[in-house]
C-alpha positions as CSV (number, residue, x, y, z in Angstrom):
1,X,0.0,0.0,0.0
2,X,1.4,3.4,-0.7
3,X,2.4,5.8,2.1
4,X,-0.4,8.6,1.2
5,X,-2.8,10.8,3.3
6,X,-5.3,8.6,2.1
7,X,-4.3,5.3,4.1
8,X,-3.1,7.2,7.3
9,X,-4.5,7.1,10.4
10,X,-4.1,10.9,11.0
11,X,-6.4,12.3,8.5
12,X,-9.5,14.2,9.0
13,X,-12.4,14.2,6.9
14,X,-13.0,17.7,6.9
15,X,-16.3,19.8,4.7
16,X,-15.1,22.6,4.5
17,X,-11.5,21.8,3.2
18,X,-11.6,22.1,-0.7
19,X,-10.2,18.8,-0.7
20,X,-12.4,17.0,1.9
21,X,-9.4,16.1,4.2
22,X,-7.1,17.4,6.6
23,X,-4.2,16.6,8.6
24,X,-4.6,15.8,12.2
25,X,-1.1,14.7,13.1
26,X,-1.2,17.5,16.1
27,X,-4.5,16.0,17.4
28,X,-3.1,12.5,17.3
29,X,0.1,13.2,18.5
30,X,-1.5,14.1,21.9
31,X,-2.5,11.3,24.6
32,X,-6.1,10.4,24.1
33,X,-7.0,12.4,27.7
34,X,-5.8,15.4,26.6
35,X,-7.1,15.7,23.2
36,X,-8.7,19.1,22.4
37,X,-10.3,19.5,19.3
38,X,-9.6,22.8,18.0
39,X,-11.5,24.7,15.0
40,X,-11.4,22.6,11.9
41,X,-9.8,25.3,9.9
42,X,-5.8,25.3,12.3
43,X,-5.5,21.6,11.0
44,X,-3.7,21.8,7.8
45,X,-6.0,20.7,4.4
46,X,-3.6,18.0,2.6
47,X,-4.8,16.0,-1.2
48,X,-5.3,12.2,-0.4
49,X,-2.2,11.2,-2.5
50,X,-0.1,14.2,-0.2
51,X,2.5,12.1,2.2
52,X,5.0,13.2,4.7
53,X,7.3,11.7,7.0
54,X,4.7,11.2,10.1
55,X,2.8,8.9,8.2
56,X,1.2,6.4,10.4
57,X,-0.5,3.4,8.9
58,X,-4.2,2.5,10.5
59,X,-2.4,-0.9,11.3
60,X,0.2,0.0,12.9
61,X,-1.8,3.1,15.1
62,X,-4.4,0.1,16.1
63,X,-1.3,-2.1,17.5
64,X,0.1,0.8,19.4
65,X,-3.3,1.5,20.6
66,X,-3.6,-2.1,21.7
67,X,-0.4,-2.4,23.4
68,X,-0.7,0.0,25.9
């Protein structure tokens, strides 16, 4: 599977980014206690074929998740 926005567990479906998605890597990066949704808008809009280096797979953010 490629590395893309697409297939990573960060993204956030998003209406009223042109592209229907933005990057939530600063909302996941935070434990799940302290998570603060902010407005929609401060989280980056990315294209689904976009892909960085803080890509996170669904599978491997579900085995973290299950290991602790």
């Amino acid at each position: 599977m490629q590395k893309s926005c697409k297939s990573c567990s960060n993204l956030l479906i998003s209406d009223s980014a042109t592209t229907g998605y933005r990057c939530g890597v600063t909302y996941f990066s935070q434990p799940p206690v302290e998570r603060k949704m902010k407005r929609i808008e401060t989280y980056p809009e990315v294209n689904e074929l976009d892909s960085c280096d803080q890509y996170l797979s669904r599978v491997e953010q579900l085995r973290t998740d299950l290991s602790t």
